[in-house]
C-alpha positions as CSV (number, residue, x, y, z in Angstrom):
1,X,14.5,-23.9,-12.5
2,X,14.7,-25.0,-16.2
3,X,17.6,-22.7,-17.9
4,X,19.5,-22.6,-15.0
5,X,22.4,-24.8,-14.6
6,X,23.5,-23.6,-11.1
7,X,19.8,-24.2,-9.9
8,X,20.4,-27.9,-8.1
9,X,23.5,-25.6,-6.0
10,X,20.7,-23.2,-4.6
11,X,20.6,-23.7,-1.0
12,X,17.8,-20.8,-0.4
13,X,15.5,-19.4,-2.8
14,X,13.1,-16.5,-1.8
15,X,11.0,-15.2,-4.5
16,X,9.1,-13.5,-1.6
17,X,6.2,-12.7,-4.2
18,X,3.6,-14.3,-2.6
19,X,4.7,-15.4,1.1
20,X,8.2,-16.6,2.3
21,X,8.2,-20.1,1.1
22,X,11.7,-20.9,0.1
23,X,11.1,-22.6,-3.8
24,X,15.0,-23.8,-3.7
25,X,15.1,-27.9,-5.0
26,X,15.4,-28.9,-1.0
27,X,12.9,-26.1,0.5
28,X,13.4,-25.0,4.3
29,X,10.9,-23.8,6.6
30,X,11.3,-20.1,6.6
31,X,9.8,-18.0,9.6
32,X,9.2,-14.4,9.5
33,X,8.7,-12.7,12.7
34,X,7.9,-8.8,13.4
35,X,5.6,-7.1,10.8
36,X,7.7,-8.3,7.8
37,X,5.4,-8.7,5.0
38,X,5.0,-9.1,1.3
39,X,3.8,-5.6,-0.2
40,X,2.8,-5.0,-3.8
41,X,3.7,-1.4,-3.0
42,X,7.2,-2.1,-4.3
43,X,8.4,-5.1,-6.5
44,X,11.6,-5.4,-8.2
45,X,10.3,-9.5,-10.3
46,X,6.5,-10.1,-10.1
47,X,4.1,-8.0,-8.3
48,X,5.1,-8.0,-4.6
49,X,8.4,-8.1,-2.6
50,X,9.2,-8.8,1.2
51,X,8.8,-5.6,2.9
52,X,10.9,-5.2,6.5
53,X,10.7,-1.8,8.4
54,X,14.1,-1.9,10.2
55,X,11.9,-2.5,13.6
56,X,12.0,-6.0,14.8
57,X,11.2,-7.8,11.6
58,X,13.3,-10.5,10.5
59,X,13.0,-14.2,8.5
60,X,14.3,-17.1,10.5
61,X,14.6,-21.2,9.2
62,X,16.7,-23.7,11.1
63,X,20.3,-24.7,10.6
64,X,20.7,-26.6,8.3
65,X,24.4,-28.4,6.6
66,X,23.8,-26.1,3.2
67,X,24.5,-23.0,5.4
68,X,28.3,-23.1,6.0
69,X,29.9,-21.2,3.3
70,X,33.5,-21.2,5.2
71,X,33.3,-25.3,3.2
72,X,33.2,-24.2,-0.4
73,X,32.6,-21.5,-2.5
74,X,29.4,-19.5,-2.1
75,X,27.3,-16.8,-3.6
76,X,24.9,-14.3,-2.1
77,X,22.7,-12.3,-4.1
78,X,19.7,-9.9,-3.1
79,X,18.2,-6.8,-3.9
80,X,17.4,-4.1,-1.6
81,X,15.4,-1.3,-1.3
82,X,16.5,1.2,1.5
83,X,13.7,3.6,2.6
84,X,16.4,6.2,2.7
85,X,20.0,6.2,3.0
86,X,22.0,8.3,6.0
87,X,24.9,9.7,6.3
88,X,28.1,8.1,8.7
């Protein structure tokens, strides 16, 4: 992503504004199973946003070599929605 120096580290990228397609600079097949979604009801960049019910809907890819974060340093960053939040 032009701007970003840190871009050619990105191991997963999921805009999740138009489908689930991972735009990272080595893209992995992504699989979304359930009835997880991209909604324009709610969007946090662009005009839609993965949308996940809590029932059975999850996003899948492979293994892969960039997943294992006990080798180096890693980041994880997301934003999230919560339909509600409960008490413990």
């Amino acid at each position: 992503m032009s701007g970003d120096p840190y871009f050619a580290y990105t191991s997963l990228l999921l805009p999740m504004t138009a489908d689930f397609a991972d735009v990272s600079g080595s893209p992995k097949t992504i699989t979304a199973y359930g009835n997880a979604a991209i909604s324009s009801a709610q969007a946090k960049w662009g005009a839609a946003s993965g949308s996940f019910d809590g029932s059975g809907d999850y996003l899948e890819t492979p293994y892969n070599v960039a997943f294992r974060p006990w080798e180096s340093s890693f980041t994880i960053e997301l934003w999230v929605r919560p339909a509600a939040i409960g008490s413990v």
